[in-house]
C-alpha positions as CSV (number, residue, x, y, z in Angstrom):
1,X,37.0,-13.9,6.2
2,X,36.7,-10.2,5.1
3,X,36.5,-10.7,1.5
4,X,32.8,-11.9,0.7
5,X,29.5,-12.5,2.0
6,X,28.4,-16.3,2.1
7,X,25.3,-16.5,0.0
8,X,24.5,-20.1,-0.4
9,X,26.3,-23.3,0.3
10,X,25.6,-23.8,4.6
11,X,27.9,-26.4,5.3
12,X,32.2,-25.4,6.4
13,X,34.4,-25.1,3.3
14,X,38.2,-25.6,2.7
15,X,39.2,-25.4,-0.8
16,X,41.2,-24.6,-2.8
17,X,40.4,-23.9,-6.9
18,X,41.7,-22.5,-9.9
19,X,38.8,-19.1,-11.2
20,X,37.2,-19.5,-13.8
21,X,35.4,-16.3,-15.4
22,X,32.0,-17.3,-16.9
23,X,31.0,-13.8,-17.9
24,X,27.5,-13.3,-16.6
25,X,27.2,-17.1,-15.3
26,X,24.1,-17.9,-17.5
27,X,23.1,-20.7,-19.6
28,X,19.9,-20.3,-22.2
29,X,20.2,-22.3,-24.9
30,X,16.4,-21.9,-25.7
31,X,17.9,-18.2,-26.5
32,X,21.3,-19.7,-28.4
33,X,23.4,-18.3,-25.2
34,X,25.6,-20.1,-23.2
35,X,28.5,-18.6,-20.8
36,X,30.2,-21.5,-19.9
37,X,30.1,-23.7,-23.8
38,X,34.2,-22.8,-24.1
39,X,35.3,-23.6,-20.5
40,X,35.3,-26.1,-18.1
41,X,34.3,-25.3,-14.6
42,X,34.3,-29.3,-13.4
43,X,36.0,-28.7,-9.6
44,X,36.6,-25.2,-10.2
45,X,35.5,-21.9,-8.5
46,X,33.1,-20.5,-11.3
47,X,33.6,-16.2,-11.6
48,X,30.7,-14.2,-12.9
49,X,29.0,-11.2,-12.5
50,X,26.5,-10.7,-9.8
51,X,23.7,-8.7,-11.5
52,X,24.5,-8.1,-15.1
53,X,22.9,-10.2,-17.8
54,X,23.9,-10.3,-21.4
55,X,21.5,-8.0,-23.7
56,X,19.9,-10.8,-25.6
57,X,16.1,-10.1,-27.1
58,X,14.2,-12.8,-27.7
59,X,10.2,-12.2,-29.3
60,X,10.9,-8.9,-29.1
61,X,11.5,-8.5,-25.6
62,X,14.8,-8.2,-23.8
63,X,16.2,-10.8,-20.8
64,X,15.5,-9.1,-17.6
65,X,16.3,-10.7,-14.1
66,X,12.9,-11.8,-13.7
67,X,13.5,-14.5,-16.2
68,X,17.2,-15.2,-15.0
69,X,17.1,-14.6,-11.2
70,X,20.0,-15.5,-9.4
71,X,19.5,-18.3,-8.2
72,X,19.8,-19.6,-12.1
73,X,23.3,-18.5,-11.7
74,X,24.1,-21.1,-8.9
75,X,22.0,-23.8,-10.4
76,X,24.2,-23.1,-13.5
77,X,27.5,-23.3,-11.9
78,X,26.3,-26.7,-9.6
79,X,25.2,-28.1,-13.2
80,X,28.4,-27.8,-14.7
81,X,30.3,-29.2,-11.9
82,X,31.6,-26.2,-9.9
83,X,33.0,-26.3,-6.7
84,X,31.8,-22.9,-5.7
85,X,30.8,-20.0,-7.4
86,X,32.1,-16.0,-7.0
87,X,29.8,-13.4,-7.7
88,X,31.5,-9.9,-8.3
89,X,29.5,-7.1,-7.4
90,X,28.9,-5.3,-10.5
91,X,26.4,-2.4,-9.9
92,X,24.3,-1.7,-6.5
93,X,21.0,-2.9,-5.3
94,X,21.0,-5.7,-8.4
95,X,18.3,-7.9,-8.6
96,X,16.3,-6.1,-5.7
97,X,18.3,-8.0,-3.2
98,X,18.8,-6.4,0.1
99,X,21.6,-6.7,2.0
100,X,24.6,-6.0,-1.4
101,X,24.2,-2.7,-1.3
102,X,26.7,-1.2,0.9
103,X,30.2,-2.6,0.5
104,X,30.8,-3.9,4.2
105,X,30.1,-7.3,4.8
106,X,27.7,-8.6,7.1
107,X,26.2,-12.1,9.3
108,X,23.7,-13.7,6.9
109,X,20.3,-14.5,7.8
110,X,18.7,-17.2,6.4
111,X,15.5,-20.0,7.5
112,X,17.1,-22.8,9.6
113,X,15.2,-25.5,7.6
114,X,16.3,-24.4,4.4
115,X,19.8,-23.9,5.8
116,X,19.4,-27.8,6.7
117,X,18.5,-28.7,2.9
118,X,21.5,-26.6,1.6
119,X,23.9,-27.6,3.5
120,X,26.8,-28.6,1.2
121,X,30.2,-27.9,0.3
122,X,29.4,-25.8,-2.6
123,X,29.7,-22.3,-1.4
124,X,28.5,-19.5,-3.3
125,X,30.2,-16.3,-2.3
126,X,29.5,-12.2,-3.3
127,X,32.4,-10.8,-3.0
128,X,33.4,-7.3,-1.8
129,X,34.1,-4.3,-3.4
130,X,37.9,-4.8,-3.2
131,X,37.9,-8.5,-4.2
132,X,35.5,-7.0,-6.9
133,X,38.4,-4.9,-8.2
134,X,40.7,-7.1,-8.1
135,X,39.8,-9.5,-10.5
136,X,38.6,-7.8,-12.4
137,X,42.2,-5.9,-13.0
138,X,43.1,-9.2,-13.5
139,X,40.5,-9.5,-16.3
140,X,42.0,-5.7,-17.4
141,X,38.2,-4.1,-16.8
142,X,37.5,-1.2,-14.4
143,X,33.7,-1.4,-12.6
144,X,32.7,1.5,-15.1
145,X,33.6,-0.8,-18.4
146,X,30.9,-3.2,-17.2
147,X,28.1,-1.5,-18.0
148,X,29.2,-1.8,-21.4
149,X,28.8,-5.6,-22.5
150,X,31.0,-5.1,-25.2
151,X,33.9,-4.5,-23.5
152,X,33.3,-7.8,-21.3
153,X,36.1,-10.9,-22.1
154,X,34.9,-13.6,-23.1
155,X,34.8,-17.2,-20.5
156,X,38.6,-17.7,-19.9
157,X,40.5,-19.2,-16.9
158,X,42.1,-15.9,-14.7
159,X,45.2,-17.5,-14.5
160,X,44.7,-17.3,-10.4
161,X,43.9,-19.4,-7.5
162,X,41.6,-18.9,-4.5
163,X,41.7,-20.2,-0.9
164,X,38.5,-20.2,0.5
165,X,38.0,-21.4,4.2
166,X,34.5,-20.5,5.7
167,X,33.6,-22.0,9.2
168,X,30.3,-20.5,10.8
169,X,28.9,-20.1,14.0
170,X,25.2,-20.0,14.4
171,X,22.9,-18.6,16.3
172,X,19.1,-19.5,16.2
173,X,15.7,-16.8,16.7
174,X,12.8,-18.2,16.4
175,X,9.6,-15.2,15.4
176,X,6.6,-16.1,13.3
177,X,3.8,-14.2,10.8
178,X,1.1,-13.3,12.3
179,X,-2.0,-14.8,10.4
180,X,-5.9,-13.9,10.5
181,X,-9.0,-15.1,8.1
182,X,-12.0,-13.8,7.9
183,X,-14.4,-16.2,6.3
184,X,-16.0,-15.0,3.0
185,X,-20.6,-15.4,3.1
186,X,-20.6,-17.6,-0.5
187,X,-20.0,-21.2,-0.1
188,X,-18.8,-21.6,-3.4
189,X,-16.3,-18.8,-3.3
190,X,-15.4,-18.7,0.8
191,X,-12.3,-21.2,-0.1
192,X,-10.4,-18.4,-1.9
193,X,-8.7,-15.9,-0.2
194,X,-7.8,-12.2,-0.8
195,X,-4.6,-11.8,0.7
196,X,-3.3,-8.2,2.5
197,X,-0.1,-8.5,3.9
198,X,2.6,-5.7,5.0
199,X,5.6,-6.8,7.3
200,X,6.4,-5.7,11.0
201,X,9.7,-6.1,11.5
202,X,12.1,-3.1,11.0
203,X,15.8,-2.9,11.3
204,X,18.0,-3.8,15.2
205,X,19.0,-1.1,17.1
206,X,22.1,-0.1,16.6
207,X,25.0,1.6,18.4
208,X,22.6,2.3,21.0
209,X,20.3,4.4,18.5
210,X,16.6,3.0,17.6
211,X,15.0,2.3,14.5
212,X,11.6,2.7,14.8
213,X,10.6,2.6,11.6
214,X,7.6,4.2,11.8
215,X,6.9,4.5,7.7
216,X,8.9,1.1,7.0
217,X,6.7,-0.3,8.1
218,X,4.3,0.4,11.3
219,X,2.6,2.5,8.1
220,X,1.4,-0.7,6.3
221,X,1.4,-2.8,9.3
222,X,-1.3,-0.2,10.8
223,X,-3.0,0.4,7.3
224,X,-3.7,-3.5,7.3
225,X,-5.5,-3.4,10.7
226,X,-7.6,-0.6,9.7
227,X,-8.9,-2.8,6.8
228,X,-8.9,-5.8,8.2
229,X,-11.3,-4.1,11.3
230,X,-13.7,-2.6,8.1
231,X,-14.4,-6.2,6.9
232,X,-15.4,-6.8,10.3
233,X,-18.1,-4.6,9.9
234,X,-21.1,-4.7,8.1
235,X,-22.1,-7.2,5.0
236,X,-18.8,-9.5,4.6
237,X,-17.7,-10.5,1.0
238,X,-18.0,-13.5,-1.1
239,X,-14.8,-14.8,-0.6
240,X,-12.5,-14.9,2.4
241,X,-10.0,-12.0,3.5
242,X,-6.8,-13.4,4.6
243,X,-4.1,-11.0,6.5
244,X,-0.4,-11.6,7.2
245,X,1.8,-9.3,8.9
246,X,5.1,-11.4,7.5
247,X,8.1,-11.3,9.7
248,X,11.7,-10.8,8.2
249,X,11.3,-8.5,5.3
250,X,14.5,-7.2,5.9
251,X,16.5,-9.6,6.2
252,X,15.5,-11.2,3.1
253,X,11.7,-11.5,2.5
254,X,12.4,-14.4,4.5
255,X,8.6,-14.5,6.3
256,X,6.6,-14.8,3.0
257,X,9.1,-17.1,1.7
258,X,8.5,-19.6,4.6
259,X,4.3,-18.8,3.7
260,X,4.6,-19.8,0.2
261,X,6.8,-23.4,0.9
262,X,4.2,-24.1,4.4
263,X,1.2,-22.1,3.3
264,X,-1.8,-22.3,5.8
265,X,-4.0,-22.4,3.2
266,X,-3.6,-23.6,-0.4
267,X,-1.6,-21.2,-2.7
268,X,-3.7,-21.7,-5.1
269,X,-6.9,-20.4,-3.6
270,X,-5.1,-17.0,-3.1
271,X,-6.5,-14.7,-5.9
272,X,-4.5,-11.8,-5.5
273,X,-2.1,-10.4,-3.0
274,X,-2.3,-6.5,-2.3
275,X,0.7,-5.8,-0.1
276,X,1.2,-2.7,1.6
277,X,4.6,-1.4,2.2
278,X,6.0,1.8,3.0
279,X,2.9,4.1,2.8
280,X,2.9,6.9,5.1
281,X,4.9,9.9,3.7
282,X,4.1,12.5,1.6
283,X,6.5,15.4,-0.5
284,X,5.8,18.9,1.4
285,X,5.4,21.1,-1.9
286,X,8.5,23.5,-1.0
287,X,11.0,19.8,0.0
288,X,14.2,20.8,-2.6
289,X,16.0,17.7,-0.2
290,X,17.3,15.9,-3.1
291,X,16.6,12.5,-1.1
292,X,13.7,13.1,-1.4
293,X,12.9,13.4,-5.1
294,X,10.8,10.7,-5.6
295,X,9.0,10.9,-2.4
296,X,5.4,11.2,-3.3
297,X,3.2,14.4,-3.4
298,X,-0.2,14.1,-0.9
299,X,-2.5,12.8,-4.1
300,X,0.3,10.9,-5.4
301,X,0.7,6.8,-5.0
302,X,2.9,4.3,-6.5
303,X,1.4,0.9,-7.5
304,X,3.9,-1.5,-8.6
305,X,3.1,-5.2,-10.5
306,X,-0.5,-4.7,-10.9
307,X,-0.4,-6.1,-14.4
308,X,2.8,-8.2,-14.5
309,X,0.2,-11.0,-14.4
310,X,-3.3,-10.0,-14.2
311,X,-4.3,-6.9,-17.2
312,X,-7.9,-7.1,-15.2
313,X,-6.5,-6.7,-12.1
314,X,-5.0,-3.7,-13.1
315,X,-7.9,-2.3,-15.1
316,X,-9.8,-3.5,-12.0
317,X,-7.2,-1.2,-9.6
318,X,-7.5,1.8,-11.8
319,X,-11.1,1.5,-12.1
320,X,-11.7,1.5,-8.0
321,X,-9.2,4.5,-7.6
322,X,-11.4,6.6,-10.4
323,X,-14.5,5.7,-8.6
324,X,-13.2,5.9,-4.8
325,X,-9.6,8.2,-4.1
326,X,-8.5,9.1,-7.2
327,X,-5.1,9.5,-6.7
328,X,-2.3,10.4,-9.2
329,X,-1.3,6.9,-9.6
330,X,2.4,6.5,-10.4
331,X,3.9,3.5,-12.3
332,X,7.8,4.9,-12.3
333,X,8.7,2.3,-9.8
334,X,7.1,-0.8,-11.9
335,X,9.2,-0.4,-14.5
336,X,11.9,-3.2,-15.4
337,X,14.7,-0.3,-16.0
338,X,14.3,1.5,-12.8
339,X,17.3,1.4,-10.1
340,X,15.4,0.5,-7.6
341,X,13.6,-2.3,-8.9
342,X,11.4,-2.7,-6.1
343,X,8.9,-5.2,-7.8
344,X,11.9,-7.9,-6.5
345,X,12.1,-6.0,-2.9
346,X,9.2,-6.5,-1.1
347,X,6.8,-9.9,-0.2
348,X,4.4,-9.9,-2.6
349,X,7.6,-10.7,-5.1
350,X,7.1,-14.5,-3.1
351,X,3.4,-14.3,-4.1
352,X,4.0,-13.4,-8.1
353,X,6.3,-15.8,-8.3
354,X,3.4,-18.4,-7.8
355,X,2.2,-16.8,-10.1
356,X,-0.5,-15.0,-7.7
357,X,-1.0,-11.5,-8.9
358,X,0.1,-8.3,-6.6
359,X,-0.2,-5.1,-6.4
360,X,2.3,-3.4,-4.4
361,X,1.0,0.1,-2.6
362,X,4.2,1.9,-1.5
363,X,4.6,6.1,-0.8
364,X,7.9,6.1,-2.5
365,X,11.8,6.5,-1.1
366,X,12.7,9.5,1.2
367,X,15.8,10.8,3.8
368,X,14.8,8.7,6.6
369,X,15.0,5.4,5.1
370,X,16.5,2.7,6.7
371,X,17.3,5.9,9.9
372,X,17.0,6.3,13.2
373,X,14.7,9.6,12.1
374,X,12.0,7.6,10.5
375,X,9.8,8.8,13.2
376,X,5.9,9.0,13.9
377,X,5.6,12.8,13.7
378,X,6.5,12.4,9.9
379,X,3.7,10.5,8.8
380,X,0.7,12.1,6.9
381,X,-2.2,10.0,8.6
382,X,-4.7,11.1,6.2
383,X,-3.3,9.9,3.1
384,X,-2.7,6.7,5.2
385,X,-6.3,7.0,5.6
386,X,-6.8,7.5,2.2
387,X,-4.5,5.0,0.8
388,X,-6.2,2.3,3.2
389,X,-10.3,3.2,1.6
390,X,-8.9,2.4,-2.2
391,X,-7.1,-0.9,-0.7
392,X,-10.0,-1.9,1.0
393,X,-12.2,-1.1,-1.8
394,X,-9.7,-2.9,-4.5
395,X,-9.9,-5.8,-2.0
396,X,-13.7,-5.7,-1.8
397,X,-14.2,-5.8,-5.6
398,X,-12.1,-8.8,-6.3
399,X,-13.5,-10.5,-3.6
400,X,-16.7,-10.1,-4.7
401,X,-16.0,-10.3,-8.2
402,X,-18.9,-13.2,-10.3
403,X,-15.3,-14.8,-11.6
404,X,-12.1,-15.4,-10.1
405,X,-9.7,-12.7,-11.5
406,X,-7.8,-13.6,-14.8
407,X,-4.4,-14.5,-15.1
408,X,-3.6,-13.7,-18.5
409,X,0.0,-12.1,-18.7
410,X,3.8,-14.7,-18.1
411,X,4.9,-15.5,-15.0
412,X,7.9,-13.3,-16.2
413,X,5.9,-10.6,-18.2
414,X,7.3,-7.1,-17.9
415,X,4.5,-4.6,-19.0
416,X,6.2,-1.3,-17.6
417,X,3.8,1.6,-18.2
């Protein structure tokens, strides 16, 4: 088909169902809300947005997709009986998921095992910008009136049916993380792990052109090297370094997810994750390019989700950069509202979820992104230099640290600087 992207639901589909609209396809009665009370959905094809959430505040602080991923969305739609469910794109780069950005559609990528334990005729489908528009004429809204919640109909049948016939042909890779420990010198603490990670896959080449991807992400991948050597060296810490270079970031975050359900060692002897992603540009001070706005100065560095979970980590982070780099550090990034909402976009997300704290070092967004022209020459090696000291130093504290580090803020806190 041309019309969506299969998301979920693995197994081939022929139906044929009458749409539903469920607004924003969430159920929270712990916050009074529930899209789908006044219809039923029982062997229909379930309609909702694919990002928005409705603007309910709850203790003072406002639903985010951190608390309603979604995935809550399908689970949702299967609970009440669905037989599929239609997401309409509703704004870009939603929920930090890559791959809905553009409108084109594209093969989807997924772990074979978990393709084996979805595997079911309950498909779950993102449609396309045109499909997009076209319900929602149907529902009399335009893609600009959705940003306004006000102005979205309540759950009401569309009055239409869908056909949807989905028949796939796979194709199976096989590529792995690449893992490394270094054992810690305290008996007591050796068992729990300081994890650095950055990912070393980039995008395929394509139409004969290259992506080297020499900032996303030989920059981490080589950063991570460079301090896993400098623990090598010298008096070793208390606890235990471990070091992934995760396959299939871009495709999905798909090599940390696979750690965190077959971890090597126990996920709960991981005491932080400090994941390093995209960390080898710097702004020139004359750039005007516009794409490059919120490309990082050389003192400057974004840290994202260092106190979604862990205040002392942050305090801890802050305190090493004073006393070691002392970089402008830059929290933009780490806030709930920004567009990018890259807390969700890179593998440390896997690890927070498990409620392991994270910090995220990253160098910020620039013209070459995701290009053929994200080349070697463009790289500022000493800030990489730089940036790879205050890791190694963050790293060296918490591992050596009398107590394991605290874990005192929600699984779905949203502290935003």
């Amino acid at each position: 088909g041309t019309d969506f992207i299969v998301f979920g639901g693995t197994g081939p589909v022929n139906l044929e169902a009458e749409l539903i609209f469920v607004r924003f396809g969430v159920t929270l009665p712990e916050w009074g809300y529930d899209d789908y009370a006044h219809v039923g959905v029982k062997g229909k094809l379930a309609v909702a947005l694919l990002g928005g959430l409705p603007p309910l505040v709850r203790d003072g602080r406002a639903l985010t997709a951190q608390d309603y991923p979604i995935q809550r969305k399908i689970e949702a739609a299967r609970a009440r009986g669905a037989a599929g469910l239609l997401l309409l794109r509703d704004m870009p780069g939603v929920g930090g998921m890559r791959g809905f950005r553009g409108a084109g559609l594209a093969p989807r990528i997924s772990i074979a095992e978990e393709d084996a334990q979805l595997a079911s005729s309950f498909p779950v489908l993102v449609a396309d910008t045109r499909l997009t528009e076209d319900v929602l004429s149907a529902l009399g809204l335009t893609p600009e009136r959705l940003a306004t919640p006000s102005e979205i109909p309540a759950s009401k049948p569309l009055g239409l049916t869908a056909s949807v016939r989905i028949a796939f042909e796979t194709h199976r890779q096989q590529t792995a993380n690449v893992i490394g420990i270094l054992d810690g010198t305290d008996p007591e603490r050796r068992n729990e792990y300081i994890l650095l990670s950055a990912h070393y896959d980039h995008l395929q080449t394509r139409d004969g052109q290259i992506y080297n991807g020499a900032d996303d992400n030989a920059s981490g991948t080589a950063t991570v090297l460079e301090i896993a050597q400098a623990f090598t060296i010298g008096e070793r810490p208390k606890r235990s370094i471990l070091v992934i270079f995760h396959t299939a970031e871009e495709v999905g975050l798909l090599g940390s997810k696979y750690f965190v359900t077959h971890p090597t060692v126990p996920l709960n002897a991981i005491v932080a994750n400090l994941n390093v992603d995209m960390v080898g540009r710097a702004r020139a001070p004359n750039d005007a390019n516009p794409a490059n706005r919120e490309l990082s100065d050389a003192n400057t560095l974004y840290l994202i989700g260092s106190d979604k979970l862990s205040r002392e980590l942050h305090e801890l982070s802050e305190q090493t950069n004073h006393d070691t780099e002392r970089f402008n550090l830059d929290y933009r990034y780490n806030r709930e509202d920004h567009p990018q909402r890259l807390y969700y976009r890179s593998d440390h997300y896997n690890y927070a979820q498990r409620g392991i704290p994270v910090i995220f070092y990253f160098t910020g967004l620039h013209e070459d992104y995701h290009r053929p022209t994200d080349d070697t020459e463009k790289l500022d090696f000493e800030k990489m230099a730089r940036i790879g000291r205050l890791i190694f130093a963050t790293a060296w504290r918490i591992a050596n640290l009398e107590h394991r580090l605290r874990v005192d803020q929600p699984r779905n806190g949203t502290r935003t600087h």
